[in-house]
C-alpha beads as a LAMMPS data file, in Angstrom:
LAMMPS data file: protein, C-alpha beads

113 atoms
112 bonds

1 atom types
1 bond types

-500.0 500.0 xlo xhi
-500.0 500.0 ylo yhi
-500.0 500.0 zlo zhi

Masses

1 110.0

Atoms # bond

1 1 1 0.000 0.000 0.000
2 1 1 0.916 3.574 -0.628
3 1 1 1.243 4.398 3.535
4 1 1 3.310 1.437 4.422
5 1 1 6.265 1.727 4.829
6 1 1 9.594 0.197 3.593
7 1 1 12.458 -0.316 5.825
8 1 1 15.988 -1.886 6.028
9 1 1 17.912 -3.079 9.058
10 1 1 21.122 -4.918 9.920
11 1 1 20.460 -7.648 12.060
12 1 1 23.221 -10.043 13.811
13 1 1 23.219 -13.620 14.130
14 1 1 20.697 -13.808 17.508
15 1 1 18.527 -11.119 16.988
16 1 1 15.301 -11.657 17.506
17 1 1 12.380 -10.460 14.516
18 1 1 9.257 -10.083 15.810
19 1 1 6.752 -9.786 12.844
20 1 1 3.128 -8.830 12.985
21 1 1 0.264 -6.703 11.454
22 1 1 -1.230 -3.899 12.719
23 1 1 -3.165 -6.061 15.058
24 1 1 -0.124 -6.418 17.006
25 1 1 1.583 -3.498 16.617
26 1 1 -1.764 -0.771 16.848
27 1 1 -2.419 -2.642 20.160
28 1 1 0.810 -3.291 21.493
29 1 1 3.933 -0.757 22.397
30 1 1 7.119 -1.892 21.463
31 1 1 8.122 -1.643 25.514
32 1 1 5.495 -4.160 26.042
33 1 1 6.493 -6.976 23.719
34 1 1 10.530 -5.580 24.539
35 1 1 9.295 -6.812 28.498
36 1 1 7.761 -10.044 27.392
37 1 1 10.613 -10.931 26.025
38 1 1 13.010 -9.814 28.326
39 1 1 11.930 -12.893 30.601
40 1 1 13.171 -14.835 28.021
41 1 1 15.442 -17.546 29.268
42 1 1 19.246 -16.322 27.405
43 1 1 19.830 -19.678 27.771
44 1 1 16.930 -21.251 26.097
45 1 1 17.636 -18.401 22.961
46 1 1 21.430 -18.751 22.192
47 1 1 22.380 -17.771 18.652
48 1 1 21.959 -21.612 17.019
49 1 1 18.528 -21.907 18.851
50 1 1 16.666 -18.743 17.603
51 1 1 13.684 -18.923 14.790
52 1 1 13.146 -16.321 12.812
53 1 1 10.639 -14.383 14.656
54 1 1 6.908 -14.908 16.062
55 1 1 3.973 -13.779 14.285
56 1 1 0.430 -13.138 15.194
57 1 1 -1.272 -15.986 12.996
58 1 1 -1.249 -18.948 14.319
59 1 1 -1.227 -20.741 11.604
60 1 1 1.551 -18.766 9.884
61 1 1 3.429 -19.635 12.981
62 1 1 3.095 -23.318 12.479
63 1 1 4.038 -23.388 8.867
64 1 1 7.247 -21.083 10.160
65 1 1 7.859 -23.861 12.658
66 1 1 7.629 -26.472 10.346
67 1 1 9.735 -25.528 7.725
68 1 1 12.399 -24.192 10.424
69 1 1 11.966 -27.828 11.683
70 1 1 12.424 -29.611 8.352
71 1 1 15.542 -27.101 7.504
72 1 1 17.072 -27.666 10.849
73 1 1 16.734 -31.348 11.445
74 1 1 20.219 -31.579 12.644
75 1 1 19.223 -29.217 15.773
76 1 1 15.988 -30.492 16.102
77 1 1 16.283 -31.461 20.030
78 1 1 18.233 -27.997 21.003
79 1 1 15.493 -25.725 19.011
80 1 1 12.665 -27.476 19.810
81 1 1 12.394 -26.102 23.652
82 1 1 13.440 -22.641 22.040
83 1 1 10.758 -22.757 19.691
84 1 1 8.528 -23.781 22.236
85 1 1 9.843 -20.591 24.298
86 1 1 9.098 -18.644 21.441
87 1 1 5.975 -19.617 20.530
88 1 1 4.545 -19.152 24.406
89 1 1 5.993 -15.626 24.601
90 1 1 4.297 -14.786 21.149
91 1 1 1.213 -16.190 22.585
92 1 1 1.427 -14.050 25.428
93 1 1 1.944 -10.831 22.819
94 1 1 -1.109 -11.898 21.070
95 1 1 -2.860 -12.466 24.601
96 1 1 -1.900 -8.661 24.963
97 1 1 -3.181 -7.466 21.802
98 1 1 -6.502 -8.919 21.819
99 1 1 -6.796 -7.768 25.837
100 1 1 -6.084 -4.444 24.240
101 1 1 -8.403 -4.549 21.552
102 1 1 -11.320 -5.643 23.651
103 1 1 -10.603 -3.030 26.262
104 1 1 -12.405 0.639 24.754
105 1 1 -10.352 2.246 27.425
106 1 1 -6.742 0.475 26.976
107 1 1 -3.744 2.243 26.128
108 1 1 -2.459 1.510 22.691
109 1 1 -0.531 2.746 19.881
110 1 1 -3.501 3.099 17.783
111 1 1 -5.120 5.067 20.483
112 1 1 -2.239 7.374 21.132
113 1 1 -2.422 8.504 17.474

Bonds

1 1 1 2
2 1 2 3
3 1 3 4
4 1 4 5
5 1 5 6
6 1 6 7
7 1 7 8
8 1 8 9
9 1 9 10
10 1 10 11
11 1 11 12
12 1 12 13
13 1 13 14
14 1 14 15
15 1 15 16
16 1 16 17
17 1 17 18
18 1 18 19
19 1 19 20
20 1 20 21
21 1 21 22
22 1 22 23
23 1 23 24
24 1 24 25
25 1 25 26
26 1 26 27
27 1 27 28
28 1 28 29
29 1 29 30
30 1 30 31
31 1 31 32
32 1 32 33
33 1 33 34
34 1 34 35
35 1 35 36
36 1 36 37
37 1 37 38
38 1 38 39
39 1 39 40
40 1 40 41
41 1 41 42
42 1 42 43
43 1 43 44
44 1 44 45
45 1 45 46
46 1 46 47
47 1 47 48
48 1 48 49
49 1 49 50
50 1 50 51
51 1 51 52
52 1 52 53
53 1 53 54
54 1 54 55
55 1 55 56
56 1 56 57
57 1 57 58
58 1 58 59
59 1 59 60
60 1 60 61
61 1 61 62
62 1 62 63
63 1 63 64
64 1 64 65
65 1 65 66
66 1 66 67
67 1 67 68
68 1 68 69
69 1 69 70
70 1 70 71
71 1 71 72
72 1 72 73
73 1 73 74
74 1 74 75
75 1 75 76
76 1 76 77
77 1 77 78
78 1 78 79
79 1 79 80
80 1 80 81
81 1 81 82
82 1 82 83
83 1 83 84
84 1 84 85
85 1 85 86
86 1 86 87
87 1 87 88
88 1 88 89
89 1 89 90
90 1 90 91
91 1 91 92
92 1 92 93
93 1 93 94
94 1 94 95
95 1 95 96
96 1 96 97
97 1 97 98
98 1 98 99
99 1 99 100
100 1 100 101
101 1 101 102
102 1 102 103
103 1 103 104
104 1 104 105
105 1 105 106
106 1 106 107
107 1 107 108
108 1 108 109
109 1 109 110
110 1 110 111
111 1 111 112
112 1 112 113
């Protein structure tokens, strides 16, 4: 679309990409999904564990998961629990979202504009 918007970032090996729509990110501050996954276990998320991001749709998640899983079979036991990390903290961001969105009086992005 015309108003979206087109960006380019370096990212390093263990960076985390969190991708969404606007139904994440109109409902959500940045801080807020930052603190969810602050309490991220390090541990659980070193650099060789990592998927490529979490994403609203569920079912976009799962066909992430299963292609990182098919790609990755030779680290399937050490990112499986980190995929399972990251899949329960992008629950909880989409837990967030549509507590925001079903809240008239919540503080959001969307409602800040």
């Amino acid at each position: 679309p015309s108003d979206g918007a087109v960006t380019t970032i370096k990212i390093r090996r263990g960076d985390l990409v969190v991708c969404g729509s606007d139904g994440i990110f109109d409902n959500v501050f940045d801080e807020d999904i930052i603190n969810i996954l602050k309490t991220l276990d390090s541990n659980d998320l070193s650099p060789d564990k990592r998927l490529l991001g979490l994403v609203e749709d569920e079912a976009a998640y799962e066909h992430i998961l299963t292609h990182h899983r098919r790609s990755a079979s030779a680290r399937a036991s050490a990112g499986s629990h980190a995929q399972q990390v990251l899949k329960e903290a992008g629950k909880e961001i989409v837990r967030l979202s549509t507590s925001n969105t079903n809240d008239p009086r919540a503080n959001t992005p969307f409602a800040a504009k």
